[in-house]
Structures are given as C-alpha cells and as structure tokens.
C-alpha positions as CSV (number, residue, x, y, z in Angstrom):
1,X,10.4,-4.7,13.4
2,X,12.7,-6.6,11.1
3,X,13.4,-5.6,7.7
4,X,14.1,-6.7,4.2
5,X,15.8,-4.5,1.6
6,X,15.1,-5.6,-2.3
7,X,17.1,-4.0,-4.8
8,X,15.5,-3.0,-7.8
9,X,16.4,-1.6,-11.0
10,X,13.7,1.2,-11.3
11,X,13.2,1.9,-7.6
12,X,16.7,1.5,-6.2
13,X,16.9,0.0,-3.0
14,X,14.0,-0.6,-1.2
15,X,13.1,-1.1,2.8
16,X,10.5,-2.9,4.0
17,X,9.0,-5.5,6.5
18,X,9.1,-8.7,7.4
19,X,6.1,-10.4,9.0
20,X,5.0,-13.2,10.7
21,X,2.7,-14.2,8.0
22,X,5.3,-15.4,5.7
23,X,5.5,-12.4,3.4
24,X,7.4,-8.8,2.8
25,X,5.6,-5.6,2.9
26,X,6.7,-2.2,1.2
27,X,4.3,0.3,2.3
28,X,3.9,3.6,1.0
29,X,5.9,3.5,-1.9
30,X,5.2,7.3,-3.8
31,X,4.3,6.9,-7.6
32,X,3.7,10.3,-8.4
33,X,4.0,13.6,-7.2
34,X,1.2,16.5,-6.8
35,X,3.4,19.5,-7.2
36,X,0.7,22.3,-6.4
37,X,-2.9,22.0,-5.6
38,X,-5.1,21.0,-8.4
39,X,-2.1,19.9,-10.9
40,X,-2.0,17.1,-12.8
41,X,0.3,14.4,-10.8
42,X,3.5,13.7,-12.5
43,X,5.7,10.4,-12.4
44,X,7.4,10.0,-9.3
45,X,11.5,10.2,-9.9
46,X,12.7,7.0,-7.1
47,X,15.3,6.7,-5.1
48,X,16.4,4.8,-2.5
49,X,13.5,4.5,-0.1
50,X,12.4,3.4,3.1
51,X,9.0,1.3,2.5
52,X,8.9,0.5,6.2
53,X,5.8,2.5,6.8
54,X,2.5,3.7,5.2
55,X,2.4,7.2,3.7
56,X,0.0,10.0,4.8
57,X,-3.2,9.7,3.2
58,X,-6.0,12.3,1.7
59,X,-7.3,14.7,3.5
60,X,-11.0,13.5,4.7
61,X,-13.6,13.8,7.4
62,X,-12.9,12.8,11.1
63,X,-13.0,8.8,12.2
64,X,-13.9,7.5,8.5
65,X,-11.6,4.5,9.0
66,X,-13.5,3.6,12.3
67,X,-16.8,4.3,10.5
68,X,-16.3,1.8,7.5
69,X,-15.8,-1.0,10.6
70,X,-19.7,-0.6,11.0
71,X,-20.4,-1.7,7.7
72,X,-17.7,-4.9,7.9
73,X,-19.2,-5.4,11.4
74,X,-15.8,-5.4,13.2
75,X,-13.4,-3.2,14.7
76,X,-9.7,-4.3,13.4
77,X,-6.6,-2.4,14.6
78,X,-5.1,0.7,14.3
79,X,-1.9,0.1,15.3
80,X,-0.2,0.7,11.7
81,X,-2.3,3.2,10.2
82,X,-0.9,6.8,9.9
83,X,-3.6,9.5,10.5
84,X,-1.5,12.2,8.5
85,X,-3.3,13.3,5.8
86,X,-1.4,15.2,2.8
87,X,-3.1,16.2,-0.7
88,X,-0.2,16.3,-2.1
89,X,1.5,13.3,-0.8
90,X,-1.0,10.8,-0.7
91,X,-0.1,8.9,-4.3
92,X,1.4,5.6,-3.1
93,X,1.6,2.0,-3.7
94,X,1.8,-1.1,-0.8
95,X,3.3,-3.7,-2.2
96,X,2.8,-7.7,-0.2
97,X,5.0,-10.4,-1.2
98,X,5.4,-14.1,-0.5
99,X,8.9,-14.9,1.3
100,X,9.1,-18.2,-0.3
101,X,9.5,-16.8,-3.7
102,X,12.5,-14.3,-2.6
103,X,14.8,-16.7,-4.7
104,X,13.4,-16.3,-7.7
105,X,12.9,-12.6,-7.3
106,X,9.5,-12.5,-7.2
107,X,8.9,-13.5,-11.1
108,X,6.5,-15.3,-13.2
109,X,3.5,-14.6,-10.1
110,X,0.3,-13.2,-10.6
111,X,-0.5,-9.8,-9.4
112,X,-3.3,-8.5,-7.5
113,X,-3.6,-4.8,-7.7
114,X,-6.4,-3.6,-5.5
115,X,-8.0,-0.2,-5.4
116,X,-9.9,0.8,-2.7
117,X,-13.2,2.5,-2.4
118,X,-15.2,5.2,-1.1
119,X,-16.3,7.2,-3.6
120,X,-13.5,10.0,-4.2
121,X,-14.4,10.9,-0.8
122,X,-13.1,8.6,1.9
123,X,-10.7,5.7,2.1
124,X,-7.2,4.6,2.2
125,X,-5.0,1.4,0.9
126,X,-3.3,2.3,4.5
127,X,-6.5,0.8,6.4
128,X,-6.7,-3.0,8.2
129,X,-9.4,-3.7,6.1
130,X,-7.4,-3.6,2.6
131,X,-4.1,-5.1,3.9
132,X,-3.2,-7.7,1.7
133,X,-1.0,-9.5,3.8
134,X,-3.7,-12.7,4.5
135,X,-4.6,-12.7,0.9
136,X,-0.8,-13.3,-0.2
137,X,0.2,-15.2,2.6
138,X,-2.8,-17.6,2.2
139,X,-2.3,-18.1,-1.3
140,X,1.2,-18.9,-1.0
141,X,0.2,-21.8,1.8
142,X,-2.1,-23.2,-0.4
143,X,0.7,-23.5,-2.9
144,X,-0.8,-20.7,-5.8
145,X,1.5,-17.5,-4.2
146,X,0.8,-13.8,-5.6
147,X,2.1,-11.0,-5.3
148,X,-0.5,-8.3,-4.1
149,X,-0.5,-4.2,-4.7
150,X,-3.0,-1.8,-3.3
151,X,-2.9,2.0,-4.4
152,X,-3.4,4.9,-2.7
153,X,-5.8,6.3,-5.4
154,X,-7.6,9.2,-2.8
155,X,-7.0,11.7,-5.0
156,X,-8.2,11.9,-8.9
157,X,-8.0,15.3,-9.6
158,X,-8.3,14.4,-14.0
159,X,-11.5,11.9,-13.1
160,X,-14.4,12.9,-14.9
C-alpha cells in the first residue's frame, strides 16, 4: 500500500492512500469523541493521524454488510472493511480526493458529503457499497473533479 501524507492546518499531518483509480483516500478520520455511553459527542481534538485505514464501526447485528448485497443484487468485497465495532469510536469521516488536483491543494472543488443509511440501526461509510472512490475518480476523468466525504453517522444519540 503506498501512501500520501497532506498537511493540514486543523488536522496536522495526515496519512492516507494512494489508489489506482487516480485519487487519495483518508479513511477513518475521528470527528468527535463519545466519552461515556449515552453522552453527547464532543469535537474531536486532531493530531497527527494515520488515515490509512477505516475506523471501527457501530455496534450492529451479525452479517448486515453482506445482507444489504441482496438488496444491490451483488456481492462486492470485503477486503478493506474492519468488522470492529466500537460505540464510542465509531464518529469518523472518509475523505476521497482527485490526484490531479494535489497542486492546487485541493481548492475551489465541489464537495460531496454522503451519509449513509439504514435507519439508526445498521450501516457503515466503511462498506464497498459507499466508497467514493469511482464517484471522484470518474468525475475527475470526465474533466468536473470533486472531492467526496462519507460520515460515519451510526450513532445519533441527540436524534429525535
């Protein structure tokens, strides 16, 4: 796995991937903490971190991943997909970016920000299904490059 590192003003200095798509990933990239069950989450204080892999996601019912395949009607990988499951570290961000725009740092581009669902009860930005990497890197081939988000939003202990 090769790796990029951005440096940021708010985040530090970040780690993430290269792939062969033509884009940058930073997975699992915390942006708040839980501190005890059933508190409200508070801002996450960053530091240098290693966005080279996806953080654990909420705690749900056995195989959910593989049984959201069946309504897509097909079975993707698994390969990158962490099965750790954390209530009270499960508040991330995966951010995908175009390489071609690394020189200008990534400014002036639209953003996608995607939420996944499941209805408070199942689902994770972590799954093959919501990786954003085809999105961004087929908009930057067809000349209109984004950058794309998705949150790890498994958790809303304040929804009403």
């Amino acid at each position: 796995m090769e790796t990029v590192v951005l440096e940021h003003s708010y985040l530090g200095r970040v780690t993430g991937i290269k792939k062969s798509l033509g884009i940058h990933q930073f997975l699992g990239i915390k942006y708040a903490d839980i501190p005890t069950r059933f508190s409200e989450p508070v801002p996450h204080i960053p530091k240098d971190f290693n966005a080279t892999r996806y953080g654990p996601q909420a705690p749900q019912g056995a195989n959910t991943c593989e049984g959201e395949f069946g309504l897509i009607g097909e079975k993707l990988p698994l390969d990158d997909v962490i099965n750790i499951s954390s209530e009270n570290e499960c508040l991330t961000l995966n951010i995908t970016v175009p390489v071609s725009q690394t020189d200008r740092k990534y400014k002036d581009l639209p953003v996608v920000v995607w939420v996944h669902g499941g209805n408070f009860q199942l689902g994770s930005s972590s799954w093959p299904q919501y990786d954003l990497a085809h999105l961004v890197s087929t908009s930057d081939r067809i000349g209109k490059p984004i950058v794309g988000i998705s949150v790890k939003f498994d958790i809303l202990r304040a929804a009403g």
